[in-house]
C-alpha positions, -999 to +999 in steps of 0.1 A: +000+000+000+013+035-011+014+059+021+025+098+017+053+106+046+052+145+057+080+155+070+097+194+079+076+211+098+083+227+130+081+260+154+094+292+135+097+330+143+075+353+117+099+357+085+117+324+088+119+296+067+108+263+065+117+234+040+087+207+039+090+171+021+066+144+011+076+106+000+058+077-006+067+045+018+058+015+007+057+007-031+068+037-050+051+045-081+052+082-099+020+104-095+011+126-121-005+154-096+012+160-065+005+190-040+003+205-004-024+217+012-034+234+051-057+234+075-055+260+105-069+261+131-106+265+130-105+267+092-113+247+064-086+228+043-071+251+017-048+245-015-013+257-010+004+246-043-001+219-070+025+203-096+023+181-124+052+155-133+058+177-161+064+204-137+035+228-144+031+248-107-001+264-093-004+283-062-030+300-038-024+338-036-021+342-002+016+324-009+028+332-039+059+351-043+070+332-013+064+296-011+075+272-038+066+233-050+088+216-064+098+177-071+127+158-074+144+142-107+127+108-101+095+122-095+090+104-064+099+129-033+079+167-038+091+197-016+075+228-004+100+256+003+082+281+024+101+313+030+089+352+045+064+327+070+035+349+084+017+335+115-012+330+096+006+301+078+001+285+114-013+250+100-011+213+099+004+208+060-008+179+040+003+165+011-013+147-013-010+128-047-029+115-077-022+092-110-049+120-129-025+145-148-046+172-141-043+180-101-077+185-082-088+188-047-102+155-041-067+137-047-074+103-037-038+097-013-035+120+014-002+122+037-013+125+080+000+159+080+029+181+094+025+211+119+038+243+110+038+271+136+048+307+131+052+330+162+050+369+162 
């Protein structure tokens, strides 16, 4: 069975970085859609960033400019590179995967998630 691994998060001061990584354990097959998403506190779950294998990139405004997705050479491992953090990226990070090329919200394999906290 294909499980997603978060791993990278952590307690950071406001304007820090933090480097977040997702692999598959078990057998390792190449998704086609791979992204992050977060939940805060209180708060529904919200997209952070998407990328194809081919590398095509989509992000939610309230990071761009300072958070970036991005996957390995194998395809197998997929990174978030969060930089300029803001307290209100205070949130349990998820990633998640799909064989559909085109990424959507109900990706079908879903990591347990990592916390990410930001202090003022």
């Amino acid at each position: 069975q294909v499980q997603l691994v978060e791993s990278g998060g952590g307690l950071v001061q406001a304007g820090g970085s933090l480097r977040l990584s997702c692999a598959p354990s078990g057998s390792v097959f190449r998704f086609n859609a791979m992204g992050w998403y977060r939940q805060a506190p209180g708060k529904q779950r919200e997209l952070v960033a998407t990328i194809t294998s081919g590398g095509r990139t989509n992000y939610a405004d309230s990071v761009k400019g300072r958070f970036t997705i991005s996957r390995d050479s194998a395809k197998i491992t997929w990174y978030l590179q969060m930089n300029s953090l803001k307290p209100d990226d205070t949130a349990v990070y998820y990633c998640a995967a799909d064989y559909r090329p085109v990424p959507r919200d109900d990706m079908p394999y879903w990591g347990k998630g990592t916390l990410v906290t930001v202090s003022s």
